[in-house]
C-alpha positions in Angstrom: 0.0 0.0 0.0 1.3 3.3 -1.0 0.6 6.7 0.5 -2.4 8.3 -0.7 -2.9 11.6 -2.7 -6.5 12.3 -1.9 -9.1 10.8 1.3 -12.4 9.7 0.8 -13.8 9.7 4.8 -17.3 8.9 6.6 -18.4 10.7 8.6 -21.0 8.3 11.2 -19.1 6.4 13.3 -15.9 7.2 11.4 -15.3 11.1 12.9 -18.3 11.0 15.0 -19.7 8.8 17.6 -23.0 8.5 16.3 -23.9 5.5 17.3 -22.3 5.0 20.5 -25.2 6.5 22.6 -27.9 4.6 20.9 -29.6 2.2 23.5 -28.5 4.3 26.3 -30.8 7.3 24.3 -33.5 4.7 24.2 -33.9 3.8 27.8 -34.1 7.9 28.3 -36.5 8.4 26.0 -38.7 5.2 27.3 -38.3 6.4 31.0 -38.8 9.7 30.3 -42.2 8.9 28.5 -44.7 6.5 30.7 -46.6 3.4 28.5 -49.3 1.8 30.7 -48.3 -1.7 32.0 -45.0 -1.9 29.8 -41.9 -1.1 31.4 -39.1 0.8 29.8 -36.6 -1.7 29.9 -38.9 -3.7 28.5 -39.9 -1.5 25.3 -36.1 -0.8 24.7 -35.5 -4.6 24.3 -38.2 -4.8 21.6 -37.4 -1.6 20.3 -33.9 -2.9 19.5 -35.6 -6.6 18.3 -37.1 -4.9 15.8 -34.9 -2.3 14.7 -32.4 -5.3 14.2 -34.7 -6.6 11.8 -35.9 -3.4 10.3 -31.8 -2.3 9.3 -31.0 -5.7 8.5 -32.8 -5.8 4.9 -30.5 -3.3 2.2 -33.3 -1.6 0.9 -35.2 -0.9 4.1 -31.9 0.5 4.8 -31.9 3.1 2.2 -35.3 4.2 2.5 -34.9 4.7 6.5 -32.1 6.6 6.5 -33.5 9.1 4.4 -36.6 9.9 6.5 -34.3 9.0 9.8 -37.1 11.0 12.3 -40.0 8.8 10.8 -38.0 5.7 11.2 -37.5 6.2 14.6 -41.5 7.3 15.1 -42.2 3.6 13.0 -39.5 1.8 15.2 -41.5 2.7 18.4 -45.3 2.2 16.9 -44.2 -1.5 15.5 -42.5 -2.3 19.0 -46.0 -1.5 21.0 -47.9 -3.0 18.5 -45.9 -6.2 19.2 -46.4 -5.2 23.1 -50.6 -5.4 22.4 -50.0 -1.8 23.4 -50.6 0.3 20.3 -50.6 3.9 20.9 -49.0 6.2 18.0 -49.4 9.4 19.5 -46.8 7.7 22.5 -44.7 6.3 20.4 -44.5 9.4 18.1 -43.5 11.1 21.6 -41.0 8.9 22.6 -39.7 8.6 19.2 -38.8 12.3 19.1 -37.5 12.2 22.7 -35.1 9.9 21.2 -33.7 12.1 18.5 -33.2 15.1 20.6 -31.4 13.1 22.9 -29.3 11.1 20.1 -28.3 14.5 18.9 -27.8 16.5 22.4 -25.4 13.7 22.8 -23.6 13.6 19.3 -19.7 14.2 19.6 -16.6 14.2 17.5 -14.2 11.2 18.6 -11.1 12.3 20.4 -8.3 13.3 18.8 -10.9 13.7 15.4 -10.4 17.6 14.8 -6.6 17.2 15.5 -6.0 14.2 12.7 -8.1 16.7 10.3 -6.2 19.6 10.7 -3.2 17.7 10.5 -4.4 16.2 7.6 -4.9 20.0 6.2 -1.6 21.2 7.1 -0.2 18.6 4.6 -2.3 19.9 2.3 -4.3 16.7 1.9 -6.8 16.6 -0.1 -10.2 15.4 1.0 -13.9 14.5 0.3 -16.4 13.5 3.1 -19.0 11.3 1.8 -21.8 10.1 3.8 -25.3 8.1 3.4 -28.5 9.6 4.9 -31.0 12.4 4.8 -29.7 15.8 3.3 -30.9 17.7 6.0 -29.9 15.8 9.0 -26.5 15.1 7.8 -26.0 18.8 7.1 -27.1 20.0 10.1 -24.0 17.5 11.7 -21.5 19.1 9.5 -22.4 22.5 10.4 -23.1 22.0 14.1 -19.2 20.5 14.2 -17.6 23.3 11.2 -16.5 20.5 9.2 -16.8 21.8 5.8 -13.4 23.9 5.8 -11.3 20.1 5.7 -13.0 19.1 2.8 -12.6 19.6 -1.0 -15.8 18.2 -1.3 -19.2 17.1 0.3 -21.3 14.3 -0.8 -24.5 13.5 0.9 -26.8 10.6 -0.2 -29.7 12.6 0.2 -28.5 15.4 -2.0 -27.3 13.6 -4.5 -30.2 10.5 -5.1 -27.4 7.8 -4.5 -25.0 7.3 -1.9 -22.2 3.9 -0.5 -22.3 1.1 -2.0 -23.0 2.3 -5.8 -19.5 3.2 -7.4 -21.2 6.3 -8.9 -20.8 8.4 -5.3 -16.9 7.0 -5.7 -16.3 7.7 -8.5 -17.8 11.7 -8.3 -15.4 12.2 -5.3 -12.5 11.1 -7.2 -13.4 13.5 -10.0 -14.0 15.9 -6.9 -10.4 15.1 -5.8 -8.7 15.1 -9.4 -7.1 11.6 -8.0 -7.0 8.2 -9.6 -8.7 5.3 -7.5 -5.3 3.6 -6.4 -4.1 6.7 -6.0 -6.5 7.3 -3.2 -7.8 5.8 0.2 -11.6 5.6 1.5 -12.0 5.5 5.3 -15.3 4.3 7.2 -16.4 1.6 9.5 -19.4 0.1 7.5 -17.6 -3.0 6.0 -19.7 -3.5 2.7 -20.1 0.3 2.1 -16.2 1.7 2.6 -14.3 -1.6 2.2 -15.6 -4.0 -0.5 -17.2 -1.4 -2.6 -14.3 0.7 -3.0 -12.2 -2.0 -2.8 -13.9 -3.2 -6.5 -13.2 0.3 -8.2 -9.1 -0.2 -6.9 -9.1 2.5 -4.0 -7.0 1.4 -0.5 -9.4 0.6 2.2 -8.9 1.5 6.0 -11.9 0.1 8.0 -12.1 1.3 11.6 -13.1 -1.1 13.8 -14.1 0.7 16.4 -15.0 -2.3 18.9 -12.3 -4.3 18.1 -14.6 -7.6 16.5 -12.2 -8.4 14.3 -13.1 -8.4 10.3 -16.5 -10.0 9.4 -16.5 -14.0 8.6 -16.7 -14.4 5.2 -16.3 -11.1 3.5 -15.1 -11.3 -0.1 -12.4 -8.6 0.4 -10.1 -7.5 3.4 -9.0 -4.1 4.0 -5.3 -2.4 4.0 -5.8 -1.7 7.4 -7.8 -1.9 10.4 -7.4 1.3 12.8 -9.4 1.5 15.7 -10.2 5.3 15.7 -9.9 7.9 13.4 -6.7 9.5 14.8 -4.8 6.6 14.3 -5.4 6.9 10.5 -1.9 9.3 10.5 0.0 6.8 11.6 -1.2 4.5 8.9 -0.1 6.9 6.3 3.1 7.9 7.7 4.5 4.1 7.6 2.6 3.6 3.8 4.9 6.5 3.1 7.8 5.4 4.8 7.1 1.8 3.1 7.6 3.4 -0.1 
């Protein structure tokens, strides 16, 4: 692996803890609004069944993360339903009480702003490219001044497409005036920033933020495995030194 000319970098989960405070956000928001005869711990747990099951099919996927705030409203309604408790106007509430919460708590991961202004200083060039709802993912990038690293923004809900299809790759690489194996993509979602990528000849770096190890069975493995964001530097200063 050579050093790169130009980063393609997530943002969720890559540069900032998105969903770290997920379940902990859900038992707030069930405690902090009362369902008759269900307890909160008891909601969260189906809550979680089903959002398991709702995330787990691709193109449920998609269409979720593009209305996020409805999602979240569904998530609750289906998990009562399943309760014999059916009550939208609750789950609507508690729903919402989760997304103000998910996003009081929403944080850059140490040492984040550092490795990007480092990253600048070098006077490397870089595109954030991100899946979700325009508006959501906007409001993220503003709220932490992110925009000044990067050479380029692409957001899924802006554009009509987003990771996996090679399109989005392929528009950031024209953004970046690189060639793919001239250039690295960063993320933690293993299908969308290491295998796709991967088939267009871009260097993968997959954070693994809990340390699981890579998946069983994938059909490609990345350059490198870093564990947070920061540690990305010292990937490329060896890939340099390498060659």
């Amino acid at each position: 692996m050579k050093a790169p000319k130009a980063l393609l970098i997530d943002l969720d989960d890559t540069l900032l803890n998105y969903d770290g405070y997920s379940q902990q956000a859900w038992h707030e928001a069930c405690e902090a609004v009362s369902v008759d005869s269900v307890p909160a711990d008891v909601l969260v747990d189906e809550i979680i069944r089903y959002a398991g099951w709702y995330w787990s099919d691709a193109e449920r996927h998609r269409a979720g993360r593009n209305n996020l705030e409805e999602t979240r409203r569904l998530m609750v309604r289906e998990a009562l339903k399943n309760l014999g408790r059916p009550d939208d106007r609750i789950a609507n509430e508690i729903g919402d009480r989760y997304i103000a919460i998910r996003e009081e708590k929403l944080q850059l991961f140490p040492g984040t702003r550092e490795t990007l202004e480092r990253l600048k200083r070098k006077g490397m060039p870089m595109c954030l490219v991100t899946n979700g709802e325009a508006r959501l993912q906007r409001r993220k990038i503003e709220r932490f001044h992110l925009e000044p690293y990067f050479k380029g923004i692409l957001i899924e809900g802006e554009l009509g497409f987003g990771k996996p299809d090679e399109r989005v790759f392929k528009l950031a690489l024209e953004i970046l005036g690189t060639a793919a194996q001239d250039t690295w993509m960063i993320g933690d979602n293993y299908e969308w920033e290491v295998i796709a990528p991967r088939e267009l000849g871009m260097s993968t770096i997959w954070v693994d933020r809990h340390g699981n190890g890579l998946p069983a069975g994938v059909p490609a493995r990345p350059d490198a495995v870093i564990a947070v964001f920061s540690e990305l530097l010292e990937v490329i200063e060896a890939a340099g030194a390498d060659g």
